[in-house]
TORLO-407344 format. One line per field, with one value per residue: residue number from 1; residue in one letter; x, y, z of N, C-alpha, C in turn. Coordinates in nm, 2 decimals, m for minus. Atoms other than C-alpha are relative to their C-alpha. Example, Ala and Ser with C-alpha at 12.3 -4.5 7.8 and 13.67 -1.06 7.14 Angstrom:
2
seq = [1/2]
type = [A/S]
n_u = [0.09/m0.09]
n_v = [m0.12/m0.11]
n_w = [0.00/0.00]
ca_u = [1.23/1.37]
ca_v = [m0.45/m0.11]
ca_w = [0.78/0.71]
c_u = [0.09/m0.08]
c_v = [0.12/0.11]
c_w = [0.00/0.08]
This chain:
176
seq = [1/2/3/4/5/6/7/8/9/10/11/12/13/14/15/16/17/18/19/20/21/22/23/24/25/26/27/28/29/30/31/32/33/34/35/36/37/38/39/40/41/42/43/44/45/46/47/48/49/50/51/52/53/54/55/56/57/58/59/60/61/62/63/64/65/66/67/68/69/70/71/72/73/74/75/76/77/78/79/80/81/82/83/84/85/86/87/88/89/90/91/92/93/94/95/96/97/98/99/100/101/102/103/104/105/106/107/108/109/110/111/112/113/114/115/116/117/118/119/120/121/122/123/124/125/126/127/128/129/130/131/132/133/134/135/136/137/138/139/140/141/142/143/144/145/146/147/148/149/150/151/152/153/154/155/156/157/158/159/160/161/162/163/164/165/166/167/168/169/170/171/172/173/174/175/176]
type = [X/X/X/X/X/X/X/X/X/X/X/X/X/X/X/X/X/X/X/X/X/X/X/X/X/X/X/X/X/X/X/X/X/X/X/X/X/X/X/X/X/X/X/X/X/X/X/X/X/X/X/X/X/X/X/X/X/X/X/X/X/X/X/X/X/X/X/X/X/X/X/X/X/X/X/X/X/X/X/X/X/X/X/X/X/X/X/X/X/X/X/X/X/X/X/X/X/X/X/X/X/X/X/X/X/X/X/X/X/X/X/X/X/X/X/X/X/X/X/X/X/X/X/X/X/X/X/X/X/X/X/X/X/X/X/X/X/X/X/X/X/X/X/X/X/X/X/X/X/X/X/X/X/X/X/X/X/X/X/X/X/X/X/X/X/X/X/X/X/X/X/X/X/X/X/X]
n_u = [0.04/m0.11/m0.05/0.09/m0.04/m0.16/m0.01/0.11/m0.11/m0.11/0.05/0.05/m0.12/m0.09/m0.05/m0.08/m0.15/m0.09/m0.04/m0.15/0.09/m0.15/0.08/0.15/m0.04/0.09/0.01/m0.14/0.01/m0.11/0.07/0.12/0.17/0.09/0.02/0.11/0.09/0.00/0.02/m0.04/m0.09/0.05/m0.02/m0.14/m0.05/0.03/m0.09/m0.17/0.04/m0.05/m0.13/m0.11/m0.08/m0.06/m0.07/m0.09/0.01/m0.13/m0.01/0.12/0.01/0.15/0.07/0.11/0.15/0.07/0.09/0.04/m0.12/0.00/m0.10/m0.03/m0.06/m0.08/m0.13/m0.06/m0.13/m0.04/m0.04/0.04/0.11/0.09/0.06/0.11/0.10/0.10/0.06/0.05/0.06/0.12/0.04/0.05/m0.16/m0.05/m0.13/m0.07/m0.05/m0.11/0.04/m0.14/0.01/0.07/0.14/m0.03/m0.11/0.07/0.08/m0.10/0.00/0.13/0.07/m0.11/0.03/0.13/m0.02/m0.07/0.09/0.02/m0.16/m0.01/0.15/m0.01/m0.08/0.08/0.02/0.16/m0.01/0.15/0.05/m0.15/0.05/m0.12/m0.05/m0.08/m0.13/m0.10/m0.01/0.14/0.02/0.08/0.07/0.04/0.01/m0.07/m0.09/m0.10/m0.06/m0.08/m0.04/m0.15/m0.03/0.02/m0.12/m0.07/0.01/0.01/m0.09/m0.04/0.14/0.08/0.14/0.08/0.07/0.07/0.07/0.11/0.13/0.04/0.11/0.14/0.08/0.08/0.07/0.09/0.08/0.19]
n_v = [0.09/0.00/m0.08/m0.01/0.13/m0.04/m0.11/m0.03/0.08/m0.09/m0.03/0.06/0.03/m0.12/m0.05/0.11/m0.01/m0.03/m0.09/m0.12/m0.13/m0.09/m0.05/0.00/m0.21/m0.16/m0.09/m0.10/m0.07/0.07/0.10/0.08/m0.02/0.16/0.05/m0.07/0.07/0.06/m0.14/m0.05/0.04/m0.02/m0.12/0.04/0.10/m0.04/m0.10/0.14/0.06/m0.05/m0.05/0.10/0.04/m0.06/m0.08/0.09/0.09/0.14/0.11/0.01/0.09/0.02/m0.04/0.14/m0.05/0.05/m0.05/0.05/m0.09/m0.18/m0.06/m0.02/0.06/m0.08/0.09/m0.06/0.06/m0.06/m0.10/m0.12/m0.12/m0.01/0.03/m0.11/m0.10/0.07/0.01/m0.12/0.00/0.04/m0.06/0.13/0.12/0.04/0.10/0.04/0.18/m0.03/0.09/0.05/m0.09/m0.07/0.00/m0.04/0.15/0.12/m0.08/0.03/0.18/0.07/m0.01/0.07/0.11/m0.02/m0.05/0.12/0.11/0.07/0.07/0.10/0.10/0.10/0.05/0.05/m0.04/m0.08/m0.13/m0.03/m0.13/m0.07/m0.10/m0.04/0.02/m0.13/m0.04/0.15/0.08/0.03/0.15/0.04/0.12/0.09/0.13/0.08/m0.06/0.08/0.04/m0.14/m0.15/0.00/m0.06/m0.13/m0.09/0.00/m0.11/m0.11/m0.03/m0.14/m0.03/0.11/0.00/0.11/0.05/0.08/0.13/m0.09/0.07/m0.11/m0.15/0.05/m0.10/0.00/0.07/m0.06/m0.05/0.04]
n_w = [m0.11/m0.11/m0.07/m0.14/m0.08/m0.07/m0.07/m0.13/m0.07/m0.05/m0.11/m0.07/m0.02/m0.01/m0.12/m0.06/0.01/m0.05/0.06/m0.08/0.00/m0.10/m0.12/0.03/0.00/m0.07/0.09/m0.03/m0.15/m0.06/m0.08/0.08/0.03/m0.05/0.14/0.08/0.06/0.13/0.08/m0.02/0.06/0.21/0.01/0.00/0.13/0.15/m0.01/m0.02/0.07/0.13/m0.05/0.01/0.13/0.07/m0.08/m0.09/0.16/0.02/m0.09/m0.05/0.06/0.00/m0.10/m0.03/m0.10/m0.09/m0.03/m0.14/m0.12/0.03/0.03/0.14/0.03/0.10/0.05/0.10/m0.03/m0.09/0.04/m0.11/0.06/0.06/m0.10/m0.06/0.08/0.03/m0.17/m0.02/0.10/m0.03/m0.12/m0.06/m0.01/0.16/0.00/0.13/0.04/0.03/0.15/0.08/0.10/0.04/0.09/0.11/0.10/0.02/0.10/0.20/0.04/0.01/0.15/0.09/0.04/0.03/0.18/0.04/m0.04/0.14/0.06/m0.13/0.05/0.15/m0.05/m0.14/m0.17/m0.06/m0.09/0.00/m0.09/m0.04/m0.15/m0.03/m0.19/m0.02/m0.09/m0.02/0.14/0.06/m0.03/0.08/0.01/0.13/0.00/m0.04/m0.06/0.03/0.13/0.02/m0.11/0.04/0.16/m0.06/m0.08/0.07/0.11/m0.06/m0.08/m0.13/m0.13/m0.15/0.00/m0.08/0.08/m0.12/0.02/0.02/0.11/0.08/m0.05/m0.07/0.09/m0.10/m0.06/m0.01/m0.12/0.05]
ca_u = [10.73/11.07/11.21/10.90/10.96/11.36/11.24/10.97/11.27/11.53/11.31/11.22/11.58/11.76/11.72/11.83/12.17/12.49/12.60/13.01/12.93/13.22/12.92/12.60/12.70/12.55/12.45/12.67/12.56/12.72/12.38/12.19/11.88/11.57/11.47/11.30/10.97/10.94/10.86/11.11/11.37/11.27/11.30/11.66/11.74/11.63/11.87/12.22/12.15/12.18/12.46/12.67/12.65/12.71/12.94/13.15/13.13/13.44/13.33/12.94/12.82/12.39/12.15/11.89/11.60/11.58/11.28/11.21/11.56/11.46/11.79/11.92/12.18/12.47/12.72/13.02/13.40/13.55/13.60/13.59/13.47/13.21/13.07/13.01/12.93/12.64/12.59/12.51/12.33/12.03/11.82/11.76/12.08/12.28/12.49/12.78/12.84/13.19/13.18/13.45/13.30/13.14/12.77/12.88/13.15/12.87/12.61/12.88/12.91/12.56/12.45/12.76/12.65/12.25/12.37/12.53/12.24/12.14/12.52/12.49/12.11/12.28/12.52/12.28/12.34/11.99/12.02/11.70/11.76/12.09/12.11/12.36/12.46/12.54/12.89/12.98/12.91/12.66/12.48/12.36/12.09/12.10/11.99/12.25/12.50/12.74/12.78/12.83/12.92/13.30/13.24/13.06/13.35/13.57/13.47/13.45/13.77/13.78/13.42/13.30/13.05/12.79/12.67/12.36/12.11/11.79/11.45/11.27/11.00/10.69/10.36/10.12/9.87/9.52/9.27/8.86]
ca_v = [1.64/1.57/1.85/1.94/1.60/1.72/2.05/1.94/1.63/1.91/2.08/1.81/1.70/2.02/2.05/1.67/1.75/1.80/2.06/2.20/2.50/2.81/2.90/3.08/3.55/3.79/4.08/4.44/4.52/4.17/3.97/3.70/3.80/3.55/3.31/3.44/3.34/3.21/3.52/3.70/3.44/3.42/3.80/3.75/3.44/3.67/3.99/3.70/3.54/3.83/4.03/3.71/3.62/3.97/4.09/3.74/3.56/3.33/3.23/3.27/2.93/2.93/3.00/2.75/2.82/2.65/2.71/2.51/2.66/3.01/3.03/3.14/2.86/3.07/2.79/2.95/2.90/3.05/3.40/3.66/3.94/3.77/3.63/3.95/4.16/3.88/3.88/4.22/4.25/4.08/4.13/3.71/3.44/3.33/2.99/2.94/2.58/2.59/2.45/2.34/2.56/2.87/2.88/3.03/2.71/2.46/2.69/2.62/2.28/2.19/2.40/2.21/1.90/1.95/2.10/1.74/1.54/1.43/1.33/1.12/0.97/0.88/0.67/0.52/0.71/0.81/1.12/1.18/1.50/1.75/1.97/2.15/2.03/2.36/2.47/2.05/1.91/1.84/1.57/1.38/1.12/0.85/0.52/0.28/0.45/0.14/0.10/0.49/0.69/0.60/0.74/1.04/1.14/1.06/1.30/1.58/1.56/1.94/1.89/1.74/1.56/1.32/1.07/0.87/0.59/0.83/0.74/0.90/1.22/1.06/1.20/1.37/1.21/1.28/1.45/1.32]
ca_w = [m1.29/m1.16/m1.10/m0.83/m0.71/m0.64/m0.55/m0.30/m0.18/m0.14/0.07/0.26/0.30/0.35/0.70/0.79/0.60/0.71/0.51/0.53/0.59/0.73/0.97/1.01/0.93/1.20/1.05/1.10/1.44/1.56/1.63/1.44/1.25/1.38/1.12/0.84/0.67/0.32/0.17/0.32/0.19/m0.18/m0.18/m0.03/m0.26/m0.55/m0.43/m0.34/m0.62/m0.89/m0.67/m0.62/m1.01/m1.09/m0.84/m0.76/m1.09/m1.01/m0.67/m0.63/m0.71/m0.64/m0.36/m0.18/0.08/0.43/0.50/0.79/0.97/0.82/0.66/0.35/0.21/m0.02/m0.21/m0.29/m0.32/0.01/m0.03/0.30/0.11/m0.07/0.24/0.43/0.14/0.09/0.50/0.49/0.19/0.38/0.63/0.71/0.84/0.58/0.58/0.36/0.20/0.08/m0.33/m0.59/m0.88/m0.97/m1.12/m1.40/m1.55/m1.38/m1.64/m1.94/m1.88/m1.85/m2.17/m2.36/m2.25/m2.30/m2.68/m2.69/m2.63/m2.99/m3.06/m2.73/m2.84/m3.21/m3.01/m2.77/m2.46/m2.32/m2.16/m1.97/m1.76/m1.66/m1.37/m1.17/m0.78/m0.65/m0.64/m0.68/m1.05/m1.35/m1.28/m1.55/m1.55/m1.81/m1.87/m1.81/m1.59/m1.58/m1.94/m2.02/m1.74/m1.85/m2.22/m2.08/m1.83/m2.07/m2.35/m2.13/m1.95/m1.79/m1.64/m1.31/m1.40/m1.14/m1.38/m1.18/m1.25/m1.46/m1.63/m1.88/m1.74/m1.62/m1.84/m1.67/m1.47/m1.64/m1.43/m1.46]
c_u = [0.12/0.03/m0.10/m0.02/0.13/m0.03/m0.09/0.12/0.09/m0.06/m0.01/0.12/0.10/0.00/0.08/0.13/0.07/0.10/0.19/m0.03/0.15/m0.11/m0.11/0.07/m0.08/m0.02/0.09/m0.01/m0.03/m0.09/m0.03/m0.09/m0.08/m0.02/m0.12/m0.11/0.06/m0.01/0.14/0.17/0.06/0.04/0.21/0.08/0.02/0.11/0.15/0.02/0.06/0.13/0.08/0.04/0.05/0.15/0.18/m0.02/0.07/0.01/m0.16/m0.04/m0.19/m0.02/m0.14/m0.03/0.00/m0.09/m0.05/0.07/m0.02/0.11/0.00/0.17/0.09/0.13/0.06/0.13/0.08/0.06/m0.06/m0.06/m0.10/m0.14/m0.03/m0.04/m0.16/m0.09/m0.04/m0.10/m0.16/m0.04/m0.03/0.17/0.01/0.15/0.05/0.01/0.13/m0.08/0.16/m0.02/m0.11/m0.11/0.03/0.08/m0.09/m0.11/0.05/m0.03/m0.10/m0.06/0.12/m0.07/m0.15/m0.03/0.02/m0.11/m0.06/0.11/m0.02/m0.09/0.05/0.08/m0.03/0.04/m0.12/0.00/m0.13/0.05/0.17/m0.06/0.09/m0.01/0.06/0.14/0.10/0.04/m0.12/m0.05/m0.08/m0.05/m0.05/m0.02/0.06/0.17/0.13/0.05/0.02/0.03/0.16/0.00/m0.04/0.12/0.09/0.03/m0.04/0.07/0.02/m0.12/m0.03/m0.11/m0.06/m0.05/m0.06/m0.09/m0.16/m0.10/m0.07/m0.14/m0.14/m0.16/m0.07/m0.11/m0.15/m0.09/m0.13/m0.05]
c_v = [m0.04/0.07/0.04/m0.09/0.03/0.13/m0.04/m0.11/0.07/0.08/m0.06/m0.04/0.12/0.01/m0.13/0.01/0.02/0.08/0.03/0.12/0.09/0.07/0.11/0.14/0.04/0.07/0.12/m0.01/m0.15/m0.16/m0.10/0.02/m0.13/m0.05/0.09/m0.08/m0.05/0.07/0.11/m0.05/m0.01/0.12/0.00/m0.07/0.12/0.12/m0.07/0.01/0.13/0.13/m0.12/m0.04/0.16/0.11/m0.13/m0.11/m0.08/m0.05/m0.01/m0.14/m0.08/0.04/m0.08/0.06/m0.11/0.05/0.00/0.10/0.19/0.06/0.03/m0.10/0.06/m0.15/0.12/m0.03/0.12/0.12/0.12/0.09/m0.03/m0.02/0.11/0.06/m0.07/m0.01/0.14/0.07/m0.05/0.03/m0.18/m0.08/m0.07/m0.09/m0.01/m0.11/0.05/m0.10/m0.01/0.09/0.07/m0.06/0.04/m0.12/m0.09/0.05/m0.05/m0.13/m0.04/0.04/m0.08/m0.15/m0.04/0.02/m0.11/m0.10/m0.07/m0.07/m0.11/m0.12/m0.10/m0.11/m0.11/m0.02/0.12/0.09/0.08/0.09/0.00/0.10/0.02/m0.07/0.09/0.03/m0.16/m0.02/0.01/m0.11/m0.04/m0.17/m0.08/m0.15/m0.14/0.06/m0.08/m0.03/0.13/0.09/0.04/0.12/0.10/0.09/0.00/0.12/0.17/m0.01/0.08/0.02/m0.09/m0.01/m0.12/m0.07/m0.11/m0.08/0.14/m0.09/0.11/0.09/m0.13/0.10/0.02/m0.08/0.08/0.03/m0.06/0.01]
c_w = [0.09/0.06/0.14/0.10/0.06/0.10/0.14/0.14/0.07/0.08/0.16/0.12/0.06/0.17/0.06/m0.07/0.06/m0.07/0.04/m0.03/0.07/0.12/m0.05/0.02/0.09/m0.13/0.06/0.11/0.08/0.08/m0.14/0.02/0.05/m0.11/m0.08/m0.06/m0.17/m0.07/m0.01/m0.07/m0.10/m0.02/0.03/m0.08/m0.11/0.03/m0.04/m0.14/m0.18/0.02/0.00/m0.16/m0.08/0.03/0.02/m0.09/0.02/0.12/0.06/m0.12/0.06/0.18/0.04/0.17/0.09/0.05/0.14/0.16/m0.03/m0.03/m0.13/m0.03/m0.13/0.01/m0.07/0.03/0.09/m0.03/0.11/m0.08/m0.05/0.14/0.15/m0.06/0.00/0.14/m0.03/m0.07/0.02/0.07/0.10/m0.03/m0.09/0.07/m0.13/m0.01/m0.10/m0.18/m0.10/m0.14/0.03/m0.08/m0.11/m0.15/0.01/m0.09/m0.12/0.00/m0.03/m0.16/m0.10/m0.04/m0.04/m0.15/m0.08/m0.04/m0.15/m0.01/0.09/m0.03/m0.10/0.07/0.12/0.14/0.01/0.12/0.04/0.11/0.08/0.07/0.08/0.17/0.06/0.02/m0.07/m0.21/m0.07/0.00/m0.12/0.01/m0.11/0.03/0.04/0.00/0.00/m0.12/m0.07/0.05/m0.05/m0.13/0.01/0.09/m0.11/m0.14/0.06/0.13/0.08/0.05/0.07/m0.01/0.12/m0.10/0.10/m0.10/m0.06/m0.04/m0.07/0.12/0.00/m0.07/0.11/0.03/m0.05/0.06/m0.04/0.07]
């Protein structure tokens, strides 16, 4: 239920952002593709996406769908070559968002700290839902953010984590 709730927010949101961005790639032949549909994006996402983690592992850091703008949104940590190999690679406009880490370290951290989550429970920090911020940090949503965000950063000194205000998952709503 959340996450469709983030996912349908981050849609919603994505175009009123202000993204840093190093600018919007032509393609070879020196023009900007028109925007692409939603179909056409997805299909793109899905190509980026498994070339960036398997080609650019230490600076491809996720892939996200404007829909509205008909772009393709590529986070990754500034790297010319990745950023035309990935322009060229498509057939639909592709903005970069500059990022602080690879998808691959925010991947570690997140399964480390999700492995954690019982140790954290015995201890009473309520850890209701972990999730990457492309490129930025793992953001974890617990219960009372002012009384353990400290002892969370703290015991995970070499990761950037976002620790925010969460609530437990919302049951479904039954149908009649």
């Amino acid at each position: 239920m959340h996450l469709r709730r983030r996912i349908a927010l981050l849609a919603l949101a994505l175009p009123l952002l202000a993204l840093p961005t190093v600018g919007t790639h032509a393609t070879a032949g020196g023009r900007q593709p028109p925007a692409a549909t939603q179909e056409d994006l997805g299909a793109a996402a899905s190509l980026v996406d498994a070339t960036g983690a398997a080609r650019w592992s230490d600076a491809y850091a996720g892939v996200a769908l404007d829909v509205p703008a008909g772009v393709l949104i590529v986070h990754r940590i500034p790297t010319s070559r990745l950023d035309a190999e990935l322009s060229a690679l498509v057939p639909v406009p592709v903005r970069f968002v500059d990022a602080m880490h690879p998808a691959r370290t925010l991947d570690a951290w997140q399964a480390q700290v999700f492995g954690d989550r019982d140790r954290w429970e015995a201890r009473g920090v309520l850890i209701h839902s972990i999730w990457v911020d492309f490129g930025q940090c793992v953001i974890l949503e617990i219960g009372d953010p002012q009384r353990d965000a400290a002892r969370l950063t703290a015991a995970y000194p070499d990761m950037t984590l976002c620790v925010r205000q969460g609530w437990p998952p919302e049951p479904p709503l039954a149908i009649s």
